[in-house]
C-alpha positions as CSV (number, residue, x, y, z in Angstrom):
1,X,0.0,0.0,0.0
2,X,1.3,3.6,-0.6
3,X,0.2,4.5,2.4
4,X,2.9,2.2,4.5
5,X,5.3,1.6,1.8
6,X,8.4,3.1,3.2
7,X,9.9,2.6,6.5
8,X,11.3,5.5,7.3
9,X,8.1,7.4,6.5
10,X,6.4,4.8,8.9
11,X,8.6,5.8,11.7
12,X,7.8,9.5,11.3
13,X,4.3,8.9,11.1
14,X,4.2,6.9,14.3
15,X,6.4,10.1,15.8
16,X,3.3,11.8,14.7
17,X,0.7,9.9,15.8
18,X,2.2,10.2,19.7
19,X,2.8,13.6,18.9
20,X,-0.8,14.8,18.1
21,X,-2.1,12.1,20.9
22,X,-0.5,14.2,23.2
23,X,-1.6,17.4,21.7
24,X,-5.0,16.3,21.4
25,X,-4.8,15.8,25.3
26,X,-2.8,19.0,26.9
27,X,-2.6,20.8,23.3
28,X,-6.3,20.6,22.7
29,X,-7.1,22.3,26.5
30,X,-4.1,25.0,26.0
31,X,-6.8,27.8,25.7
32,X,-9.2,26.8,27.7
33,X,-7.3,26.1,30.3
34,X,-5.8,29.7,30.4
35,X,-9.7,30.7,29.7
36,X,-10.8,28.8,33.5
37,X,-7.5,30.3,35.3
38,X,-8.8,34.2,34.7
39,X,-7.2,35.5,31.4
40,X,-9.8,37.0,29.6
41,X,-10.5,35.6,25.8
42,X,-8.7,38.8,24.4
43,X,-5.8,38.2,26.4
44,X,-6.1,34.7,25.5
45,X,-5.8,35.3,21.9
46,X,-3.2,38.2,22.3
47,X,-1.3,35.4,24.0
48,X,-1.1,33.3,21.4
49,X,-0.4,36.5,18.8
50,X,2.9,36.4,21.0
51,X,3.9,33.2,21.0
52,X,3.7,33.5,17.4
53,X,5.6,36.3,17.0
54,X,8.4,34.8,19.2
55,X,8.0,31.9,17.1
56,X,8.8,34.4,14.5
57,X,11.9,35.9,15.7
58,X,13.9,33.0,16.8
59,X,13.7,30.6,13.8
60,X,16.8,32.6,12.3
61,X,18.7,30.7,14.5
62,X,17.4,27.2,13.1
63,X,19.4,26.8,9.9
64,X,22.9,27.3,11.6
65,X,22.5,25.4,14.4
66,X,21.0,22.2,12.0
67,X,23.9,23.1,9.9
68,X,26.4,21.4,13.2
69,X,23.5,18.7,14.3
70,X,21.9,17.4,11.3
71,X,18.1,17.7,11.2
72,X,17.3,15.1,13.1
73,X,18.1,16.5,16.5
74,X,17.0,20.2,15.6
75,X,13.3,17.6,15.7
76,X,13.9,16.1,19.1
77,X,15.2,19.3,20.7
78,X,11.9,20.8,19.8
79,X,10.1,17.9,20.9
80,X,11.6,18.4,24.3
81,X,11.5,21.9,25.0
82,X,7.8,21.6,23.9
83,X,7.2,19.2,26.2
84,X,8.4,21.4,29.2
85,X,5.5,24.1,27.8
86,X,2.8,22.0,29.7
87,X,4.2,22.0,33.3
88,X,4.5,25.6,32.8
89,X,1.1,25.9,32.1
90,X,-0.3,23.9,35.0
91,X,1.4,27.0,36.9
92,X,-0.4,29.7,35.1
93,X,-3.2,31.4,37.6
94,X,-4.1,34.4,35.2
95,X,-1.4,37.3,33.6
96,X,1.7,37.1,35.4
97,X,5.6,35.9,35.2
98,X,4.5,31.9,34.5
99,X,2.3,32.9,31.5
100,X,5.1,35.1,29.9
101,X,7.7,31.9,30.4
102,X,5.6,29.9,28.9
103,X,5.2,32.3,26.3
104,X,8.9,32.3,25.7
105,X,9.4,28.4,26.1
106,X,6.7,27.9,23.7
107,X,8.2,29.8,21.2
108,X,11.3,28.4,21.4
109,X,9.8,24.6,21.1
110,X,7.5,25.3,18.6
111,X,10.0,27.3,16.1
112,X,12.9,24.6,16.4
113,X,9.8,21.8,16.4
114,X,7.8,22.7,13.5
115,X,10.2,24.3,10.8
116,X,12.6,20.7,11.4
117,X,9.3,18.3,11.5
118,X,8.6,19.7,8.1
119,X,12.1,20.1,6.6
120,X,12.7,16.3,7.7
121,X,9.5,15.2,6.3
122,X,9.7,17.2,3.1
123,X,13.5,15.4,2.5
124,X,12.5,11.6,3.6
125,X,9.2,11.2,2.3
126,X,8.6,10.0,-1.1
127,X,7.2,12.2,-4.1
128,X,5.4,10.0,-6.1
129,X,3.2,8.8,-3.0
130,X,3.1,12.3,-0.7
131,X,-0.4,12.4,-0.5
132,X,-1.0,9.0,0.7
133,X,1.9,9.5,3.2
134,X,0.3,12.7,4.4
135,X,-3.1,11.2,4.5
136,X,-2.2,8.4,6.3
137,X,-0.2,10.6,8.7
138,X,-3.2,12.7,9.2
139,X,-5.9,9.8,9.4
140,X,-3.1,8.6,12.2
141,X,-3.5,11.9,14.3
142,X,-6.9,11.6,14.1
143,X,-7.3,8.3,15.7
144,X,-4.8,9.4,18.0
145,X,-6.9,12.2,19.2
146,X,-10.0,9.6,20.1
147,X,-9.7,8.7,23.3
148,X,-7.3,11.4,24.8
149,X,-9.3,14.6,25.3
150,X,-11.5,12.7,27.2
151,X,-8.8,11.5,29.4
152,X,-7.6,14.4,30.0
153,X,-10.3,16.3,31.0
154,X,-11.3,13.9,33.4
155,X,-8.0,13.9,34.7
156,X,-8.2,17.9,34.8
157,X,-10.9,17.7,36.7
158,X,-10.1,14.6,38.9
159,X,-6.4,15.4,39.6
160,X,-5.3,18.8,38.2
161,X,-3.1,20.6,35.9
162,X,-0.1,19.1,37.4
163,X,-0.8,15.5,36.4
164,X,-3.2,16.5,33.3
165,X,-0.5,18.6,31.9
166,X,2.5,16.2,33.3
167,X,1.2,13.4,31.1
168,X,0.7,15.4,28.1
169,X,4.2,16.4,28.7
170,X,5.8,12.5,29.2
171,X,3.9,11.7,26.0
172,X,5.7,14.3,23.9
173,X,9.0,12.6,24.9
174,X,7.9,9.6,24.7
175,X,6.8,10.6,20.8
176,X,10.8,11.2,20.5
177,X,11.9,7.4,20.4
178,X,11.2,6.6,17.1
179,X,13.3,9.3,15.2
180,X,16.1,7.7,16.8
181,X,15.7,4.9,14.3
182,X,15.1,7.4,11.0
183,X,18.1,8.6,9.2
184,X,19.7,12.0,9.8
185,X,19.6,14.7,7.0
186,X,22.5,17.3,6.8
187,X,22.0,20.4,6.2
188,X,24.5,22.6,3.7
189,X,26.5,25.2,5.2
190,X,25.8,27.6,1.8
191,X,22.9,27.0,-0.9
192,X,21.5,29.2,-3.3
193,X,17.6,30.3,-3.9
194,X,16.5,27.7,-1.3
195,X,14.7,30.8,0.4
196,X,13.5,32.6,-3.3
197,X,11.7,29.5,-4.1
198,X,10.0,29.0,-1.0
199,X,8.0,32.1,-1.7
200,X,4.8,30.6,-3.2
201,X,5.2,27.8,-0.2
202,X,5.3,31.1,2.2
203,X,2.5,32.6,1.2
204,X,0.0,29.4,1.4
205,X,1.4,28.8,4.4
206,X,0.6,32.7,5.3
207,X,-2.7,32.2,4.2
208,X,-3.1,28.9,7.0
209,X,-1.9,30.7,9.9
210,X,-4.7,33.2,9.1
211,X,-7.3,30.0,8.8
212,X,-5.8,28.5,11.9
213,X,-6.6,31.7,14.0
214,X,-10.5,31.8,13.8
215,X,-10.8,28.0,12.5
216,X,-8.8,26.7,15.8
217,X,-8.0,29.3,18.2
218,X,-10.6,31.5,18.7
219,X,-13.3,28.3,17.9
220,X,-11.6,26.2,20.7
221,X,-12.8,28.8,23.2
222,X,-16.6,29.8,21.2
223,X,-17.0,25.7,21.5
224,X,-15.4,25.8,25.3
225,X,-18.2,28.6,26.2
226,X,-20.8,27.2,24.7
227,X,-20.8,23.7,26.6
228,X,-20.6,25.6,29.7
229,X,-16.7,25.8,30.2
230,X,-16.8,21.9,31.1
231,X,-13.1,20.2,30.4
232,X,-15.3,16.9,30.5
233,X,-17.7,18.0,28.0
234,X,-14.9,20.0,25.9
235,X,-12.9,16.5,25.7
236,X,-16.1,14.5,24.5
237,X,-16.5,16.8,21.9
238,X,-13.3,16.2,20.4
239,X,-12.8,13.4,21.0
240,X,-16.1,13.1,18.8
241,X,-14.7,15.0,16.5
242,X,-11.3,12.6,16.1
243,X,-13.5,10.1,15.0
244,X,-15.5,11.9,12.3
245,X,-12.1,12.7,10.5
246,X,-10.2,9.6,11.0
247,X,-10.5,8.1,7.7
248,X,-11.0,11.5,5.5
249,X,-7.1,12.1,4.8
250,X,-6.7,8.7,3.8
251,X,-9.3,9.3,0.9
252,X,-8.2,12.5,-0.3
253,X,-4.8,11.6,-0.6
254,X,-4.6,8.8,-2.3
255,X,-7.2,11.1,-4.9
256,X,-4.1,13.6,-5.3
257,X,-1.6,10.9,-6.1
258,X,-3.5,9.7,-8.4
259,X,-3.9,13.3,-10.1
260,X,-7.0,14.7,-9.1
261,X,-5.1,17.4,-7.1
262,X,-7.8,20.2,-8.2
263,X,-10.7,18.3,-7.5
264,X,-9.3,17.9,-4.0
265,X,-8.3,21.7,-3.7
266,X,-12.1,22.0,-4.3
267,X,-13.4,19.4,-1.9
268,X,-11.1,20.4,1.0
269,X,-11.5,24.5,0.5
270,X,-15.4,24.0,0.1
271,X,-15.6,22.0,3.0
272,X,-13.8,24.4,5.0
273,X,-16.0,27.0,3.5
274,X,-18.9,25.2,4.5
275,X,-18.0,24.6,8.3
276,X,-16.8,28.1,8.8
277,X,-20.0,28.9,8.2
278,X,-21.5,26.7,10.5
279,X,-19.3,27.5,13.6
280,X,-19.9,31.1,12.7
281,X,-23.7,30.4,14.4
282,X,-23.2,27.7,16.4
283,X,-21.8,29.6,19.7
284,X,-24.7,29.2,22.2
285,X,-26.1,26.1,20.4
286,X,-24.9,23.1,22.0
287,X,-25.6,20.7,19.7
288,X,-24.8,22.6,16.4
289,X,-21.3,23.1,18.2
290,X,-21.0,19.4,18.7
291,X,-21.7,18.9,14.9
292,X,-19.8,22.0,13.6
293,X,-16.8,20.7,15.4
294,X,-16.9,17.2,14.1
295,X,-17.2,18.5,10.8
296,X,-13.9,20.6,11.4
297,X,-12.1,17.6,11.8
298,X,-13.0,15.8,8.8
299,X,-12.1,19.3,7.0
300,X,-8.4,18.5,8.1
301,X,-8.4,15.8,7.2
302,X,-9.1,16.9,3.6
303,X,-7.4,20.0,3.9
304,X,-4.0,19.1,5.1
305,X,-3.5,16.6,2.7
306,X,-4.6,19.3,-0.1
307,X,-2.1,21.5,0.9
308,X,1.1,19.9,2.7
309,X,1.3,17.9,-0.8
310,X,2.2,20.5,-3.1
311,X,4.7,22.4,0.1
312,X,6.3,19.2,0.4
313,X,6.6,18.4,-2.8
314,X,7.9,22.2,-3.5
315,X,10.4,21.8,-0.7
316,X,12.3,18.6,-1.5
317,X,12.6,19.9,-5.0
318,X,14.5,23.7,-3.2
319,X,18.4,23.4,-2.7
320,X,17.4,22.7,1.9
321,X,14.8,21.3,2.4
322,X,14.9,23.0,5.9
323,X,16.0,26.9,4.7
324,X,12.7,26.0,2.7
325,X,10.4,25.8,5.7
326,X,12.2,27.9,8.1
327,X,10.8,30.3,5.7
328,X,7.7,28.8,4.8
329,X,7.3,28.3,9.1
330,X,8.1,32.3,9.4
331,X,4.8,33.0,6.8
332,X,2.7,30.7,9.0
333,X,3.5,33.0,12.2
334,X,3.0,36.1,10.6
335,X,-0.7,35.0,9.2
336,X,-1.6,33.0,12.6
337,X,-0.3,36.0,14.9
338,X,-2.0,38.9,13.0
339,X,-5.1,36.2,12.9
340,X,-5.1,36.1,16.8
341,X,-4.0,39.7,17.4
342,X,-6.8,40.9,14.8
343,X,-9.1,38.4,17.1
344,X,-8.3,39.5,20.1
345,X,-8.8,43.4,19.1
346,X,-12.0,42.6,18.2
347,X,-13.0,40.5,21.2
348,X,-11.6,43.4,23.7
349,X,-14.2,45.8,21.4
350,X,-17.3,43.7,22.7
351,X,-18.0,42.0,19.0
352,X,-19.3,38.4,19.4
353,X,-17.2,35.1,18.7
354,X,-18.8,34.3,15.5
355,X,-17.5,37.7,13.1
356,X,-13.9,36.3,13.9
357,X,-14.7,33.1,13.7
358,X,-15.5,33.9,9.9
359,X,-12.0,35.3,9.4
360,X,-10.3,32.1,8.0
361,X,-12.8,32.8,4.8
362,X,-10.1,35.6,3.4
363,X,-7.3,33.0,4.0
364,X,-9.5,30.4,2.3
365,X,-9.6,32.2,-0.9
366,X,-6.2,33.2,-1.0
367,X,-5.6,29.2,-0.5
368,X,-8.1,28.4,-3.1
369,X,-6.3,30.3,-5.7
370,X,-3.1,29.4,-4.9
371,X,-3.7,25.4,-4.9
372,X,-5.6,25.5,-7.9
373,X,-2.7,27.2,-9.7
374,X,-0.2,24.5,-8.3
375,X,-2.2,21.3,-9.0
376,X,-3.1,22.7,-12.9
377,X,1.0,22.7,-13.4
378,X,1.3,19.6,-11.2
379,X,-1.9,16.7,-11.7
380,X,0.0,14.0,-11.0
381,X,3.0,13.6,-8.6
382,X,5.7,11.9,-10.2
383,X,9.4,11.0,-9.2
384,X,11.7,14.1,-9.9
385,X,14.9,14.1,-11.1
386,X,17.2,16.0,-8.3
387,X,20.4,16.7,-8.8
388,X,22.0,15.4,-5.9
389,X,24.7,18.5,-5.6
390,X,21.5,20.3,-5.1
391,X,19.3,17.9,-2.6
392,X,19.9,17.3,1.3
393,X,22.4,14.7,2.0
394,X,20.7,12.1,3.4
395,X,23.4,10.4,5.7
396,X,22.2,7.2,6.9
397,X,22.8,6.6,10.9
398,X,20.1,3.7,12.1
399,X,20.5,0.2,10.2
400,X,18.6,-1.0,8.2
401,X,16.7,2.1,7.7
């Protein structure tokens, strides 16, 4: 099957999968918990507009430090100092010195996390069978999500932050075990135009950090409000929600690799149209929430395969794989912080949930066109010639891999 096909791409899918379970545990109550310890939704949002912008501001400092460790550990690193985000957080009790550290270690974790995950991806995976491997990675994350924000909610409520936010934060190492068995990627001291031709990359990726901000962010806390700020009955829901999308990446792409790449920019986009919609009016509804949210997950499901195909794709075709998405990260920042930040502006001016939860709609058309005009060049993913003075060198440390 394409889906399972390589090894290596197996490995980094179970990473993944433990990743996102523990995301979809701690992760998944990161606002909401901040929401029940006194910080207003504004300052909620402006919080994450920060984190964002530190995000922003230290990945310069990604490239030349996976220039002396490879790319593998530049991954692991991140994984770790995310993990020590969520005993911070079980300290937060409203604005004050343990919110800004967290602020600060989350930016750190995230930027070394996020802009390595992809580079390492982008260079390992394979290019005739992306979609499938991305599908399958994302119909993994969803199952992983199933079971765990129930957990944890009960546990929030049972036992506390401390051990709801302590698990979340074992899980996130123990997600780190199975890149030690994946092969390192080096990264060039010196390329040329690995940044210049990230730039349609950097502005899709612009356009999800604006999605992201109303379609996650400030939804998380409409959907939180609206079931009566219960962590038990915030948990169900997505853990409801897990299981609506599980099998909808799978579909989709395996439908791009086999070179229907526009009918899935249409599929994914409309649905995303369609649920923004939705969660626009279901804040106060309980059960139109419920549904609206389930529907969201199925939508990335369908999205993320739409649109982490043709980045990927874009990025193991650039002279580094990693310069490539350090950039392509730094876009994602800017849209998702000036998301939040224009969120939060207009929660502290007394306008309802629902007008920013429609905000992702200008980043959806700007993703709309910009797919469209990938997959009419690029139907059907085929293996590229690299020239491999040009391509990572992929230096092989773990047997048999």
């Amino acid at each position: 099957m394409a889906y399972f096909r390589s090894k290596t791409v197996n490995l980094l899918n179970l990473h993944y999968a433990i990743h996102a379970f523990a995301l979809s545990g701690g992760g998944a109550f990161f606002a909401v918990y901040l929401l029940k310890t006194g910080v207003s939704v504004p300052w909620v949002l402006a919080t994450f507009a920060l984190i964002l912008a530190g995000r922003f501001i230290v990945r310069p400092i990604v490239v030349p430090i996976a220039v002396r460790t490879g790319m593998r550990a530049i991954v692991v690193a991140g994984a770790c100092i995310t993990a020590l985000e969520y005993p911070i957080l079980a300290e937060v009790e409203g604005l004050g010195p343990p919110l800004f550290v967290l602020c600060v270690v989350a930016a750190i974790g995230d930027a070394l996390y996020w802009s390595g995950f992809h580079a390492y991806y982008a260079a390992l995976g394979s290019h005739e069978n992306r979609g499938s491997e991305v599908g399958a990675r994302e119909a993994l994350a969803a199952l992983a999500g199933i079971v765990n924000p129930v957990i944890t909610g009960w546990v929030l409520v049972a036992y506390g932050p401390q051990w709801a936010f302590g698990i979340t934060g074992a899980i996130l190492l123990l997600g780190t075990l199975p890149l030690l068995f994946t092969p390192d990627v080096a990264v060039p001291r010196r390329t040329q135009g690995a940044y210049r031709a990230a730039v349609p990359s950097i502005k899709l990726f612009m356009a999800d950090g604006w999605i992201s901000a109303g379609y996650f962010f400030v939804w998380e806390i409409a959907l939180f409000v609206t079931l009566g700020e219960s962590f038990v009955a915030f948990g169900g829901a997505l853990a409801l929600a897990a299981l609506a999308g599980a099998v909808g990446g799978l579909v989709l792409g395996r439908l791009i690799d086999t070179g229907h790449g526009r009918k899935a920019v249409v599929y994914a986009i409309g649905a995303l149209v369609v649920t923004t919609l939705l969660r626009a009016v279901a804040p106060g509804h309980v059960g139109l929430a419920v549904v609206a949210n389930a529907l969201g997950a199925l939508v990335v499901c369908l999205y993320m395969p739409t649109l982490m195909t043709a980045v990927y794709s874009q990025a193991k075709k650039s002279a580094c794989t990693l310069r490539f998405h350090v950039a392509t990260e730094g876009g994602w920042d800017a849209g998702g912080a000036a998301g939040c930040l224009v969120a939060a502006l207009l929660a502290g001016a007394g306008v309802p949930l629902g007008v920013s939860i429609l905000l992702p709609l200008i980043g959806a058309a700007a993703s709309f066109v910009q797919l469209r005009r990938y997959y009419a060049t690029h139907p059907v993913l085929k293996p590229v010639a690299v020239d491999p003075l040009a391509q990572n060198a992929i230096v092989n440390l773990s047997e048999g891999a």
